[in-house]
C-alpha positions as CSV (number, residue, x, y, z in Angstrom):
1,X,-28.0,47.6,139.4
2,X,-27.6,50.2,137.2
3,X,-27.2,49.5,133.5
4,X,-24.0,51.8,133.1
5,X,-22.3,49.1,136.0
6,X,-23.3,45.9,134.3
7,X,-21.3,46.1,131.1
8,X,-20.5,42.2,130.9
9,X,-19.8,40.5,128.1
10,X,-22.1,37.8,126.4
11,X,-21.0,34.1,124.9
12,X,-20.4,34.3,121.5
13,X,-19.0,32.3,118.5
14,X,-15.5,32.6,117.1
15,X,-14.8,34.7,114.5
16,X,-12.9,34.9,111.6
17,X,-10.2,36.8,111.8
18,X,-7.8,38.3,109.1
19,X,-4.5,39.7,109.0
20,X,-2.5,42.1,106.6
21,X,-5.0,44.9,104.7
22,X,-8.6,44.2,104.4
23,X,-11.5,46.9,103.2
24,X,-15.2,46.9,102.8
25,X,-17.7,46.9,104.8
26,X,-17.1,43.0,106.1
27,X,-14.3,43.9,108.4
28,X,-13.9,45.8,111.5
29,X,-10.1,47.1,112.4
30,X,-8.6,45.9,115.8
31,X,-5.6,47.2,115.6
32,X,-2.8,47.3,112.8
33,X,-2.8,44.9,110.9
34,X,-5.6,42.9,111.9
35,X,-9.0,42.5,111.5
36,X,-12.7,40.7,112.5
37,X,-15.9,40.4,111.0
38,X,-17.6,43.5,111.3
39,X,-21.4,41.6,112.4
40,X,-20.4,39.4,115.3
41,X,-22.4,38.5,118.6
42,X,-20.5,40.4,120.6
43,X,-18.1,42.9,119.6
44,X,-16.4,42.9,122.8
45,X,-15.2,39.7,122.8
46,X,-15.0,39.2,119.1
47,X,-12.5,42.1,119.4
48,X,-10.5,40.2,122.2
49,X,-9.9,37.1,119.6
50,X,-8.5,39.3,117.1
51,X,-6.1,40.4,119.8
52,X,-5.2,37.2,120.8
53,X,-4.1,36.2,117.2
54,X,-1.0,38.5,117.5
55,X,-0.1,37.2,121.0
56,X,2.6,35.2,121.8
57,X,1.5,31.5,122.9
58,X,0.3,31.5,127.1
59,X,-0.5,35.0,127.2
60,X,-3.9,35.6,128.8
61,X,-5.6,39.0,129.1
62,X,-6.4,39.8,132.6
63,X,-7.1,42.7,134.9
64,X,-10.2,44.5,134.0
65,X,-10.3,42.8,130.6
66,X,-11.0,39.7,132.4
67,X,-13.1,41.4,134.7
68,X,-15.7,42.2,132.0
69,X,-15.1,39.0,130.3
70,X,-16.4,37.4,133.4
71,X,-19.4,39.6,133.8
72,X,-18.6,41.0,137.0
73,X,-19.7,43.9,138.2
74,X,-17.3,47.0,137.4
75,X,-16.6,50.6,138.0
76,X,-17.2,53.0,135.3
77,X,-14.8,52.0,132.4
78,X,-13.5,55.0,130.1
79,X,-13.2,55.0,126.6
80,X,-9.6,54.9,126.6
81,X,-8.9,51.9,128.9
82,X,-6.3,49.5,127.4
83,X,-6.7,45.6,126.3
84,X,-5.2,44.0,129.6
85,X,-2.4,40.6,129.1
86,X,-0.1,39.0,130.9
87,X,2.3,36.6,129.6
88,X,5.9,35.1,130.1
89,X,9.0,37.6,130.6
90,X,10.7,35.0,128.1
91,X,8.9,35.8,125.2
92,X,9.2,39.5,123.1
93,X,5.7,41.3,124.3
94,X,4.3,42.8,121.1
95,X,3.8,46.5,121.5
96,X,0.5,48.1,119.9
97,X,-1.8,51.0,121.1
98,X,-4.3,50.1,123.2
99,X,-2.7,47.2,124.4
100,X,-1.3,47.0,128.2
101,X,1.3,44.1,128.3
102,X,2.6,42.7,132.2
103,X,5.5,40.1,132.1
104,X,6.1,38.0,134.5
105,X,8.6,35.0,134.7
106,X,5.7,32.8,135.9
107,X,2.7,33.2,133.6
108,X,-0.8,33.4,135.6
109,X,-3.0,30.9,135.7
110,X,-5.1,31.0,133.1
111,X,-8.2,29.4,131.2
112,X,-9.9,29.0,128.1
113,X,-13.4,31.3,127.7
114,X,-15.3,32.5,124.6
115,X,-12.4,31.4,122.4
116,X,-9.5,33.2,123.9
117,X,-7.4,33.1,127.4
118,X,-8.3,34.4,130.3
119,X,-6.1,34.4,133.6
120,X,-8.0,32.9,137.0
121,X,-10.3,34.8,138.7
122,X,-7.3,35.0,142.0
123,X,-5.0,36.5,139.4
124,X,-7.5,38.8,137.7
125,X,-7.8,40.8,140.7
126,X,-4.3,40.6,142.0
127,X,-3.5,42.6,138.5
128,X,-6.4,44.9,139.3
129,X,-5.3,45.5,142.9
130,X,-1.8,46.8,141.4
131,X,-3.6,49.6,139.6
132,X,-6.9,50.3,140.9
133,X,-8.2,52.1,143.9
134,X,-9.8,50.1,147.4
135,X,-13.2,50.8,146.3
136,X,-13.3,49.5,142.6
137,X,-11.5,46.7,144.1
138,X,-13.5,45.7,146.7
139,X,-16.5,46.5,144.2
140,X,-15.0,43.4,142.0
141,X,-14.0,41.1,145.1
142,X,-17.6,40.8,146.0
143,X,-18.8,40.6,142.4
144,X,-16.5,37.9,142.0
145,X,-17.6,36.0,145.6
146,X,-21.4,36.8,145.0
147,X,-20.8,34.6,141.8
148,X,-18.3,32.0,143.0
149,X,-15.8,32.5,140.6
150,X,-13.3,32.7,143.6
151,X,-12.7,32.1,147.2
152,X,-11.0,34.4,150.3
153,X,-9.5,32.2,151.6
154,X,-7.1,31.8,147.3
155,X,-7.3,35.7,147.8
156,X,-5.9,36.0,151.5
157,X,-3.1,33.3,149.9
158,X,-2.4,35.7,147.2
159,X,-2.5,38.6,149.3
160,X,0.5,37.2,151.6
161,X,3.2,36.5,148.7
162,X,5.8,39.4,147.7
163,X,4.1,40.2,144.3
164,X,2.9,43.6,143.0
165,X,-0.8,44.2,143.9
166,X,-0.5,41.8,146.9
167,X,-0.5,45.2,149.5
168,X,-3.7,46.8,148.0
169,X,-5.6,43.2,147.7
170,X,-4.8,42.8,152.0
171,X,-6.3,46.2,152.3
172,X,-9.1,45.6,150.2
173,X,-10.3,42.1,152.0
174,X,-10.4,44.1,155.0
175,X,-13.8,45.2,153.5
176,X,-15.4,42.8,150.8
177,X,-18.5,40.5,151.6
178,X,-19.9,38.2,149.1
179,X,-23.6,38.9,150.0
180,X,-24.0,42.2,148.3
181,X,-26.2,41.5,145.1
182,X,-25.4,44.4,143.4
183,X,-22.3,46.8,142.6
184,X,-24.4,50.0,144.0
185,X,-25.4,47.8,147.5
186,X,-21.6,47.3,147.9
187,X,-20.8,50.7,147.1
188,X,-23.7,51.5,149.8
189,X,-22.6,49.3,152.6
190,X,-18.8,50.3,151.9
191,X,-20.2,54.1,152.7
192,X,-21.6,52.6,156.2
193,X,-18.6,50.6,157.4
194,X,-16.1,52.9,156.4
195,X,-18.2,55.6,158.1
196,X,-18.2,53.7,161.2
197,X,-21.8,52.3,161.2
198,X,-22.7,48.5,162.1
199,X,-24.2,46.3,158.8
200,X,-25.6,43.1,157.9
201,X,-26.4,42.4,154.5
202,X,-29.2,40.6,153.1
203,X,-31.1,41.0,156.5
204,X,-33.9,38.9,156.9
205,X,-37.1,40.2,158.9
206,X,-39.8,38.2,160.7
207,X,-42.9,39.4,162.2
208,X,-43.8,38.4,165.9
209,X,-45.1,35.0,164.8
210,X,-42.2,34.5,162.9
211,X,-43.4,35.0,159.2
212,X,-41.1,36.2,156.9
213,X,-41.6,40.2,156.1
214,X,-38.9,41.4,153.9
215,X,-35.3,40.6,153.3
216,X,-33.2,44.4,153.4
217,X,-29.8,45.4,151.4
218,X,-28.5,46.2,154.4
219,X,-29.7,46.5,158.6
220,X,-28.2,48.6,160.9
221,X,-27.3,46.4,163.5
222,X,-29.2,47.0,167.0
223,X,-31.7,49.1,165.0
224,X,-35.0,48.7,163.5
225,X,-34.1,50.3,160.2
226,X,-33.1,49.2,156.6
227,X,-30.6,51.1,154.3
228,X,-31.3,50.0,150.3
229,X,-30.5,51.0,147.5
230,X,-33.1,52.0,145.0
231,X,-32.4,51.3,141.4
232,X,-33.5,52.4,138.1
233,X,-35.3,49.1,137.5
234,X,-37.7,50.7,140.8
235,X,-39.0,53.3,138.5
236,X,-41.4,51.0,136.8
237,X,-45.0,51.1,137.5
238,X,-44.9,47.1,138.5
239,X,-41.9,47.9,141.0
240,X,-43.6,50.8,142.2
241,X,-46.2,48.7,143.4
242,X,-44.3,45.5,144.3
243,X,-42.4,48.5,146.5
244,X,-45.6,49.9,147.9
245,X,-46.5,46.7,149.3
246,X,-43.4,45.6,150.8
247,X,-42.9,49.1,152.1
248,X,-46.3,49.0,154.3
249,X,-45.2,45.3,155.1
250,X,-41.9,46.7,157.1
251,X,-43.8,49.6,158.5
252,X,-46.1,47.4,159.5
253,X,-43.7,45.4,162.1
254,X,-42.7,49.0,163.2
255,X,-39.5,49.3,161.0
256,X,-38.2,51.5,159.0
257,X,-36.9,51.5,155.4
258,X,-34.7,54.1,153.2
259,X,-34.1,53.9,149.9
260,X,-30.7,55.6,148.3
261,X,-29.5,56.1,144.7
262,X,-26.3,56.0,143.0
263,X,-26.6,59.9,143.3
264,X,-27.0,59.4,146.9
265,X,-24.0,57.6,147.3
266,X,-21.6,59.4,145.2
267,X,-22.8,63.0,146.2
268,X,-25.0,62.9,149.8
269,X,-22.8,60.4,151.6
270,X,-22.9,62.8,155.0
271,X,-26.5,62.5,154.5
272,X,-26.7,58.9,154.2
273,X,-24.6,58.8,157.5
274,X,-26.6,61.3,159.6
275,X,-29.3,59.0,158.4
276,X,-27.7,55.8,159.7
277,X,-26.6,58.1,163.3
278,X,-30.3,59.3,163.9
279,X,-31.8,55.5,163.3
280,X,-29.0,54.4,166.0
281,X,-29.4,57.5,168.4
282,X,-26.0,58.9,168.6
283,X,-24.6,62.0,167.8
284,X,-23.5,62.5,164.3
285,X,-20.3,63.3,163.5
286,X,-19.2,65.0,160.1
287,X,-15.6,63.3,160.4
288,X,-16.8,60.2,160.0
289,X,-17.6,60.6,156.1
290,X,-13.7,61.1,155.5
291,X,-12.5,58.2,155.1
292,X,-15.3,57.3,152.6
293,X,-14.3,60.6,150.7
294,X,-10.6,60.0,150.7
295,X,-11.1,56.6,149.2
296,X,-13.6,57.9,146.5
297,X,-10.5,60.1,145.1
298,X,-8.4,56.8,144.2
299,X,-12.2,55.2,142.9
300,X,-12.7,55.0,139.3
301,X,-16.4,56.4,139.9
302,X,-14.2,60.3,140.7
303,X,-12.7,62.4,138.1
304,X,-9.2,62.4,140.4
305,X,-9.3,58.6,140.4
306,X,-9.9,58.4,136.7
307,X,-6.8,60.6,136.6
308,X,-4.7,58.8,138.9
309,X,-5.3,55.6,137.0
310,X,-4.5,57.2,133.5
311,X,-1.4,58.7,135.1
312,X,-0.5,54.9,136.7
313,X,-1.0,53.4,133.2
314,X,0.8,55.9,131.2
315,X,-2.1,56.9,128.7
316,X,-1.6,60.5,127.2
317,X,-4.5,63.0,127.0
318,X,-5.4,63.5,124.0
319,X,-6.3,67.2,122.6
């Protein structure tokens, strides 16, 4: 996985927090009026404690804040993306910048991690499915199976009740499978179903005597070929050789193996597809690759989906 996709956070202690005005070179501003030790574990979630101390009691951050809290794998995350909460309707939502406040009459399920409150993984990505594109959605849904921080079947619950988000998160199950590994594999096999081509992930390969051969990202069904994606961790002179050899293993049994990279699948998706319609003999077609395109411009990983997303969330550009 790419490193810019694995932006989790780490455990860390709690930290002491201050409020009114502080200087020196102790404390770190949060935001007005508050503010943390400046040398802390991890800033990230250091910074989320301070937040919490000017919450009102049950309110849990959620959406992508959660997200990252959880170490799941995420779409590219700009600068100026807001401190996600939810909390009760009944209470006065304190208004600061860079904070993103829902209210809802029911607050979400919610638990305690790294010091602060968190809402369940089912209601973190109901909250992101109201704001975020099928893609980056889908991208999280497997992240989130892949670890077992949440079943379908609590998402296809969610999915049915009459609550904002619920529409997207249907559309989205329509594509997730918890046995990517990575965010770039699900981005890769996302590409191949949308574009019409038959996948199983995590294929196991045997030789004629049954020995085990390789395990690919992703087979195209009925054909003797692997689609993977290639990392930056398979530039290393180790991997290059742990490739080599696996490589001559699968062309050994008279298969076939290509390796993609994120490149690839952001920018030569029609190539990836005439790829995948030469390894199963048929005719390719240009139209299929539309559908992956058309989502892309809602995906956090486009410059129009970044845009649609600041737009949703009411962020200004700044000069």
């Amino acid at each position: 996985m790419d490193e810019e996709l694995d932006r989790r956070a780490t455990p860390g202690k709690s930290v002491e927090i201050r409020k009114g005005r502080h200087s020196g070179a102790r404390w770190h501003p949060v935001t007005r009026g508050v503010q943390r030790e400046a040398i802390v574990d991890d800033e990230f979630i250091a910074d989320l404690q301070a937040w919490q101390s000017i919450l009102r009691p049950g309110a849990a951050f959620t959406h992508l804040t959660s997200a990252r809290l959880r170490g799941w794998w995420l779409p590219p995350t700009p600068a100026w993306l807001p401190v996600f909460v939810c909390m009760s309707s009944a209470q006065n939502a304190p208004r600061r910048p860079g904070l993103d406040v829902t209210r809802r009459i029911v607050p979400p399920e919610s638990e305690q991690m790294n010091g602060v409150l968190v809402a369940s993984p089912a209601e973190t990505l109901l909250a992101c499915a109201d704001d975020l594109g099928v893609i980056d959605l889908v991208l999280l849904i497997d992240s989130a199976l892949h670890l077992g921080a949440v079943a379908v079947e609590q998402l296809e619950k969610l999915a049915r009740m009459h609550r904002r988000g619920a529409p997207r998160l249907r559309q989205a199950l329509e594509y997730v499978d918890g046995r990517s590994e990575s965010a770039w594999e699900t981005l890769l096999r996302l590409l191949h179903v949308l574009g019409d081509v038959p996948v199983e992930p995590q294929h196991e390969l045997s030789d004629a005597d049954g020995i085990f051969v390789a395990r690919g990202d992703l087979w195209i069904v009925g054909t003797t070929t692997f689609h993977e994606y290639d990392g930056a961790h398979h530039l290393t002179k180790e991997q290059q050789r742990l490739d080599l050899r696996r490589a001559r293993r699968i062309s050994g049994v008279g298969w076939v193996r290509r390796g993609f990279t994120s490149d690839d699948v952001l920018h030569q998706a029609g190539s990836i597809l005439r790829d995948a319609d030469l390894a199963l003999g048929r005719v390719h077609d240009p139209a299929r690759v539309r559908e992956w395109h058309t989502m892309m411009r809602e995906s956090m990983f486009t410059g129009a989906g970044m845009g649609r997303l600041r737009s949703k969330l009411r962020i200004p550009i700044e000069n």
